[in-house]
DRENPA-3360 file (N, C-alpha, C; in nm, 2 decimals, always signed):
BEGIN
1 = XXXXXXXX = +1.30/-4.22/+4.30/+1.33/-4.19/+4.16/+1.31/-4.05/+4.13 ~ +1.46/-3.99/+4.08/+1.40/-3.87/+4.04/+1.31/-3.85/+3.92 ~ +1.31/-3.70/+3.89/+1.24/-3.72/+3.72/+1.29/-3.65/+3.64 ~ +1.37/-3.73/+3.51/+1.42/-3.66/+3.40/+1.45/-3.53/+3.39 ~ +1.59/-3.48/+3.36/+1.56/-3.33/+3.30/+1.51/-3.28/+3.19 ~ +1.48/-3.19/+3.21/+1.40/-3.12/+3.08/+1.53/-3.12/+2.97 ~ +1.43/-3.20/+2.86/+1.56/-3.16/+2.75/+1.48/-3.09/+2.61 ~ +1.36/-3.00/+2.67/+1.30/-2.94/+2.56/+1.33/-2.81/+2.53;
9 = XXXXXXXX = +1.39/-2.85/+2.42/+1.53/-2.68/+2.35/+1.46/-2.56/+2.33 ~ +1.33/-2.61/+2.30/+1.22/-2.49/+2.30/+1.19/-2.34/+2.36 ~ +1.19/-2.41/+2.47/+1.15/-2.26/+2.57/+1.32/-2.20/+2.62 ~ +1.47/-2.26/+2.58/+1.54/-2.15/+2.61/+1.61/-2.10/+2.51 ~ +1.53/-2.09/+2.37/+1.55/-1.99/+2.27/+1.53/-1.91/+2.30 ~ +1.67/-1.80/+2.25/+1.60/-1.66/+2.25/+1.56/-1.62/+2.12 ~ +1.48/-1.48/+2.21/+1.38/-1.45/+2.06/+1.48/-1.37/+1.96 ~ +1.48/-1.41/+1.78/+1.58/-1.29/+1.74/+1.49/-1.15/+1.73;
17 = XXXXXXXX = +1.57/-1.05/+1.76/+1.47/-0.92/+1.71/+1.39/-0.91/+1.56 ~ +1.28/-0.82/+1.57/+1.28/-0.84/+1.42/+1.37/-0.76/+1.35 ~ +1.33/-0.83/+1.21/+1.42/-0.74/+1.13/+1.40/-0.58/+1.06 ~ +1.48/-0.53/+1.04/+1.42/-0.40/+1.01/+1.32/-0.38/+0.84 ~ +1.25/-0.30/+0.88/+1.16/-0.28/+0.79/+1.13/-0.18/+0.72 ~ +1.07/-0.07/+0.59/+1.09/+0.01/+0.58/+0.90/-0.01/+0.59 ~ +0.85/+0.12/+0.60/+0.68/+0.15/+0.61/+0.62/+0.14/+0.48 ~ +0.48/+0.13/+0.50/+0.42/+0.10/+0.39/+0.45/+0.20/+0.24;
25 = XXXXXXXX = +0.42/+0.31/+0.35/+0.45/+0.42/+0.20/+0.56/+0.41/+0.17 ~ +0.71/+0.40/+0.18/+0.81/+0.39/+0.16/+0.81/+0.27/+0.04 ~ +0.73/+0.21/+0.08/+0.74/+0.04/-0.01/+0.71/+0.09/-0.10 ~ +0.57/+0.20/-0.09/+0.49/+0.20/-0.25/+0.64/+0.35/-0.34 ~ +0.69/+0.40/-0.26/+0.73/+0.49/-0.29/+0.86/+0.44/-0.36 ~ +0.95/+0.31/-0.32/+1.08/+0.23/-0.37/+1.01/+0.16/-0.47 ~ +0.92/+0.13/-0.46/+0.85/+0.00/-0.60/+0.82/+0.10/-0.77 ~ +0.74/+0.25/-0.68/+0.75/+0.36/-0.83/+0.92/+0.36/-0.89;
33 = XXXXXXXX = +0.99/+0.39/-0.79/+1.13/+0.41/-0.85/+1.16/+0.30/-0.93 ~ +1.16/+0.17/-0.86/+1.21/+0.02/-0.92/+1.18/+0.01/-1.05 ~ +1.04/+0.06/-1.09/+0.97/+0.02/-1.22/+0.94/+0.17/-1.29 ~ +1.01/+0.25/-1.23/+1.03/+0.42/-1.31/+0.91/+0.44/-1.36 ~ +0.84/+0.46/-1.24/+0.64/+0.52/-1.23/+0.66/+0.68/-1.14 ~ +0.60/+0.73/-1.24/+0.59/+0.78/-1.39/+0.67/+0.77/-1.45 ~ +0.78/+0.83/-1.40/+0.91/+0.85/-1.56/+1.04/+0.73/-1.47 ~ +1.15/+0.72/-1.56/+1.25/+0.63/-1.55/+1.33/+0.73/-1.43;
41 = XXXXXXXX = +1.40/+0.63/-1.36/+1.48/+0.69/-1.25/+1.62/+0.60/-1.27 ~ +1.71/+0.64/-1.19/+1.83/+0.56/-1.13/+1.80/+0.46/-1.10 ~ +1.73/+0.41/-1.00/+1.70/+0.33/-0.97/+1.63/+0.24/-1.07 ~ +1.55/+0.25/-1.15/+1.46/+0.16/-1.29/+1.59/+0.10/-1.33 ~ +1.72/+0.21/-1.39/+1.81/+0.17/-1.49/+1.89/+0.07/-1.43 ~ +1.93/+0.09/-1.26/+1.96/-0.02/-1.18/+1.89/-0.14/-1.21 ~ +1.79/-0.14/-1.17/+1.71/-0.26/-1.15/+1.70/-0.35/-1.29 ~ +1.74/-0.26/-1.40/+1.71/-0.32/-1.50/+1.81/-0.38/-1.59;
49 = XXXXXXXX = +1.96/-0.33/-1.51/+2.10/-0.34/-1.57/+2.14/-0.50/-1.47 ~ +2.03/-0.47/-1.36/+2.08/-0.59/-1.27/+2.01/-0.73/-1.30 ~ +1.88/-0.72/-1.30/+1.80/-0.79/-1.41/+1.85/-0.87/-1.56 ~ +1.90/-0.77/-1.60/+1.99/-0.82/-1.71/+2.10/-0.88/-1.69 ~ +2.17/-0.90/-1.58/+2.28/-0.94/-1.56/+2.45/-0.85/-1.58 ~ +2.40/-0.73/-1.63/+2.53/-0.61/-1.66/+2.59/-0.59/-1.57 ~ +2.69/-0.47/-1.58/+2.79/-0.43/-1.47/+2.87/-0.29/-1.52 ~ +2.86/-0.24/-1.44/+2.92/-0.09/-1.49/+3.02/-0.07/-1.53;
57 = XXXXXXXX = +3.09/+0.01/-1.54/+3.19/+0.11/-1.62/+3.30/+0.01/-1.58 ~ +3.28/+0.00/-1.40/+3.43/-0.05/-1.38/+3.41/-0.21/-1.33 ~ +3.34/-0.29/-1.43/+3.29/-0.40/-1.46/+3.21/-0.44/-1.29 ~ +3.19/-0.38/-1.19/+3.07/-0.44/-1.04/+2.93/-0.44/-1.14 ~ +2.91/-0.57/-1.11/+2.76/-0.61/-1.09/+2.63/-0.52/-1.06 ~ +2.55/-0.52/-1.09/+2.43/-0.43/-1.03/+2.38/-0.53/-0.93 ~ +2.42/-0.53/-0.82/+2.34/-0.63/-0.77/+2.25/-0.57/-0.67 ~ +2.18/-0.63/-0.57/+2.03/-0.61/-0.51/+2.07/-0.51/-0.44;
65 = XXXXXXXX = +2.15/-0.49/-0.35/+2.26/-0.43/-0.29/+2.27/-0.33/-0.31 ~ +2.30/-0.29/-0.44/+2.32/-0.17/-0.50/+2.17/-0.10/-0.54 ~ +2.09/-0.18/-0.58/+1.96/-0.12/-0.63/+1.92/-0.03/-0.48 ~ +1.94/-0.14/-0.39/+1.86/-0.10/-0.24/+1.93/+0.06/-0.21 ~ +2.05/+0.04/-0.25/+2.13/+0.16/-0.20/+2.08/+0.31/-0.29 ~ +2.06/+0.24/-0.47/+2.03/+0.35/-0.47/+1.89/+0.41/-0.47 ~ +1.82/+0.32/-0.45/+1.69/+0.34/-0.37/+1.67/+0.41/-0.24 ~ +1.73/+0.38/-0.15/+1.78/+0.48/-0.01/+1.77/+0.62/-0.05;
73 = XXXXXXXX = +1.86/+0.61/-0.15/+1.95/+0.72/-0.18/+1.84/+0.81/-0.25 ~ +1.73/+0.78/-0.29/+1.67/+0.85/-0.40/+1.59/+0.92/-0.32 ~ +1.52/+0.84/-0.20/+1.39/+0.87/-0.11/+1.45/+0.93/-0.01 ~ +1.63/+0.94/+0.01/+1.65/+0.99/+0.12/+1.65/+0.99/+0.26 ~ +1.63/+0.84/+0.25/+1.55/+0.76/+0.35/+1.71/+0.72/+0.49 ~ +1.68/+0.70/+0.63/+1.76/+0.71/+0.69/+1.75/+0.60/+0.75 ~ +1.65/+0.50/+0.71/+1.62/+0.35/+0.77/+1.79/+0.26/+0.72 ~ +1.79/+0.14/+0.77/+1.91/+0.09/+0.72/+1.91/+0.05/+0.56;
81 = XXXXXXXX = +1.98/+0.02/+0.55/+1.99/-0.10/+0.38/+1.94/-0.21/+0.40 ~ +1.95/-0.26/+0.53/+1.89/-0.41/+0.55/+1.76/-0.39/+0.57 ~ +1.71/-0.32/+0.57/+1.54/-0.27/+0.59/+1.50/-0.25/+0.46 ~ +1.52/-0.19/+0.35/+1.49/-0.20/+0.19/+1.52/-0.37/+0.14 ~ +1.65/-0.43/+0.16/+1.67/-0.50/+0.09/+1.55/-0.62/+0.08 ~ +1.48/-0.71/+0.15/+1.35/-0.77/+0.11/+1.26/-0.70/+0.03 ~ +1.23/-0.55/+0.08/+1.13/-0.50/-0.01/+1.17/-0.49/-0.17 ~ +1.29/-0.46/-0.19/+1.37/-0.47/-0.29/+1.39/-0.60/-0.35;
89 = XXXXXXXX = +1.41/-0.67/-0.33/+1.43/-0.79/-0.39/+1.30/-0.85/-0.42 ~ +1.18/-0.85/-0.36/+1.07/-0.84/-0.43/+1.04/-0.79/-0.52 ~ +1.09/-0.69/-0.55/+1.01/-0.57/-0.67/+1.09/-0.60/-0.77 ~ +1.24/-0.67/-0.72/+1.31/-0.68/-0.87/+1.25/-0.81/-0.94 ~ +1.19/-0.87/-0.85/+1.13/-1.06/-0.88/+1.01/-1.00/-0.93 ~ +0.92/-0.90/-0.90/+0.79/-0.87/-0.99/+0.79/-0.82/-1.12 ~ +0.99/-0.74/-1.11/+1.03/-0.70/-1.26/+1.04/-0.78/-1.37 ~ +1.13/-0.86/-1.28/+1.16/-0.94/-1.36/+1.05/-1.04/-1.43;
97 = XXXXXXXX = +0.98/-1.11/-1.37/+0.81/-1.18/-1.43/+0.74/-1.10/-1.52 ~ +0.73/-0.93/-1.49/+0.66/-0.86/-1.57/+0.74/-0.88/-1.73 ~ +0.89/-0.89/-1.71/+0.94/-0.86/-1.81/+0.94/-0.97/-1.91 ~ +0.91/-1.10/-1.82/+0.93/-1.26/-1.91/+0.77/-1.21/-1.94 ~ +0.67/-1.22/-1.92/+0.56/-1.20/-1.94/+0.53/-1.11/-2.07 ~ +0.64/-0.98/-2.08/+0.62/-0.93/-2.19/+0.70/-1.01/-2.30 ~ +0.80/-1.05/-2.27/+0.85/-1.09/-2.39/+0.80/-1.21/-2.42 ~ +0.72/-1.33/-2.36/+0.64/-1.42/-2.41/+0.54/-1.41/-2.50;
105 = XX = +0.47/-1.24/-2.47/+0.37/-1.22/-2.55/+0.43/-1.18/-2.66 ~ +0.56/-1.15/-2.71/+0.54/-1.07/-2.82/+0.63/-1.20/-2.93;
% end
């Protein structure tokens, strides 16, 4: 009697790479922009037109996409877009709660 084949799918996964990531200080450095710490940026009025659900001149969306981009764009930064965008989309989800939060209180 032989013995069964291995039919455990487990071990011939391959591993995916990770994903790209931007560094810590870059995080703290896209989160000042997101939330225009100190002053308001391109990026804030993005986040905040996207937030809102708006769309520019020539009616496109502000979407996460675009914030990420012009976050890149502000820091200069030469990591990918897919490397901002999680960090990014967090900070628009902490905007956004900060911003229901304010307006509950008032």
């Amino acid at each position: 009697m032989s013995p069964l084949p291995n039919t455990d799918k487990h071990h011939s996964r391959v591993a995916e790479p990770p994903k790209p990531r931007i560094s810590k200080e870059r995080e703290g450095q896209a989160w000042g922009l997101i939330f225009g710490l100190p002053d308001e940026t391109e990026a804030s009025c993005f986040a905040d037109h996207h937030i809102a659900g708006k769309e520019d001149a020539n009616g496109e969306p502000f979407t996460v996409e675009r914030v990420a981009e012009k976050v890149r764009e502000l820091l200069g930064g030469d990591e990918s877009l897919e490397a901002y965008m999680p960090w990014v989309e967090r900070c628009l989800d902490d905007k956004r709660a900060e911003a229901a939060e304010i307006g509950a209180a008032s």
